[in-house]
N, C-alpha and C positions, 0 to 999 in steps of 0.2 A: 754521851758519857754512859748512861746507863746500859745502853749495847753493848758495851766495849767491857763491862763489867761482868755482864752474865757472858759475854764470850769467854773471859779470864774462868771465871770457877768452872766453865764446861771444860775450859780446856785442863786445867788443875785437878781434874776430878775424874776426869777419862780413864788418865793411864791406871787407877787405883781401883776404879769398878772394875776393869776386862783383867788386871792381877788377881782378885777378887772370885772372878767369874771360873779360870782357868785354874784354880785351887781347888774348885769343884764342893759340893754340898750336896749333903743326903737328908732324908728323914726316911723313916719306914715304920711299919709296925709288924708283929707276931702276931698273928688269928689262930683262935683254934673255938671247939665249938662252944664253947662259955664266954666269948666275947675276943677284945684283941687291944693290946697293951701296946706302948710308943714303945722305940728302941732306943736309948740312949743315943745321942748323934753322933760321936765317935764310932758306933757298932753298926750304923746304918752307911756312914761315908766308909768302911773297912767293907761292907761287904758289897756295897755301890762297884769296888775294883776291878780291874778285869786284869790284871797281875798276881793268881795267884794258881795254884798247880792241883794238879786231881787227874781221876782216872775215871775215863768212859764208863760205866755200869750200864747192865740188863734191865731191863724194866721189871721192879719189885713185884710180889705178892702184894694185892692190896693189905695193906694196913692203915691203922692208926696214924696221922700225921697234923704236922701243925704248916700254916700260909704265909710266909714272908712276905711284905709287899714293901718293895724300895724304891724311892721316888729321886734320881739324882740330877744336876749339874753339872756341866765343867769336862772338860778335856782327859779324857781317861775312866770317866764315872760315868755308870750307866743306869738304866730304871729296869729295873727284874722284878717277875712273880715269882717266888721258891717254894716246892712243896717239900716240906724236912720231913723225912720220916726218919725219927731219933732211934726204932728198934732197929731199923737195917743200917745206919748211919749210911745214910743216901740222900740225895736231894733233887729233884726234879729242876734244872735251871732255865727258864723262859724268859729272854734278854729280849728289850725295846731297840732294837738295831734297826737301821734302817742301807741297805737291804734286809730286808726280814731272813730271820735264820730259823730253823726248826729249834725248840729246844732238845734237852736233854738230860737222859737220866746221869746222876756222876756222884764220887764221893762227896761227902760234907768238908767243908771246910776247918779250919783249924779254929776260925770261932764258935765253933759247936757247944763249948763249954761256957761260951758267957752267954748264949741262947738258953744254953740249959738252966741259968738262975731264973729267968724270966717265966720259963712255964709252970714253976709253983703259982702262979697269976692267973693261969687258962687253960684248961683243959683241951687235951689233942681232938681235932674233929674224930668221927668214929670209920673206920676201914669202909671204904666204899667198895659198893659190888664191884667196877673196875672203874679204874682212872679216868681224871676227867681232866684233862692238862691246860695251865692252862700256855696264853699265844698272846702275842702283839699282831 
């Protein structure tokens, strides 16, 4: 009887994790050189996406820049390192794909402005002699 018990809630409980699972979940944080703040989890699953539109960019002038780090789940959500440089509004994107892809330099996203509340919290690392990108 009691087999037949835990098989029931495994079976009752399955279809609700892998629903669950495929909805996908983020966390991440902003770094910059005076430390590095959580991202609100909405803002972390939005930029987790890979459904959203931009344009190839040159690779910047070093400047000034803050470190996205996004850790996600789920079908359609992925784990990226971001370097935001907010003066060129540009961002370095380096996707955990597997085949591994190069990243790349591209415009900012449209959540650009709710990034921007967060860095009264931390100051931008300071322009490096040149870029150090980062890779999966």
């Amino acid at each position: 009887m009691r087999k037949t018990v835990l098989l029931v809630a495994l079976v009752v409980s399955a279809p609700h994790a892998s629903v669950g699972w495929a909805a996908g979940g983020a966390k991440g944080k902003l770094c910059g050189g005076s430390g590095c703040v959580a991202l609100p989890a909405a803002l972390a699953l939005q930029l987790s996406e890979r459904n959203d539109t931009f344009s190839s960019e040159s690779t910047p002038k070093p400047s000034p820049y803050y470190k996205i780090v996004i850790q996600a789940t789920g079908e359609g959500h992925i784990s990226r390192t971001i370097l935001w440089v907010p003066s060129k509004k540009l961002w370095f994107d380096a996707e955990d794909l597997t085949p591994p892809i190069p990243g790349y330099w591209r415009t900012a996203r449209a959540t650009a402005p709710a990034l921007a509340s967060l860095t009264t919290k931390v100051r931008l690392f300071p322009a490096p002699k040149r870029w150090i990108l980062p890779h999966y």
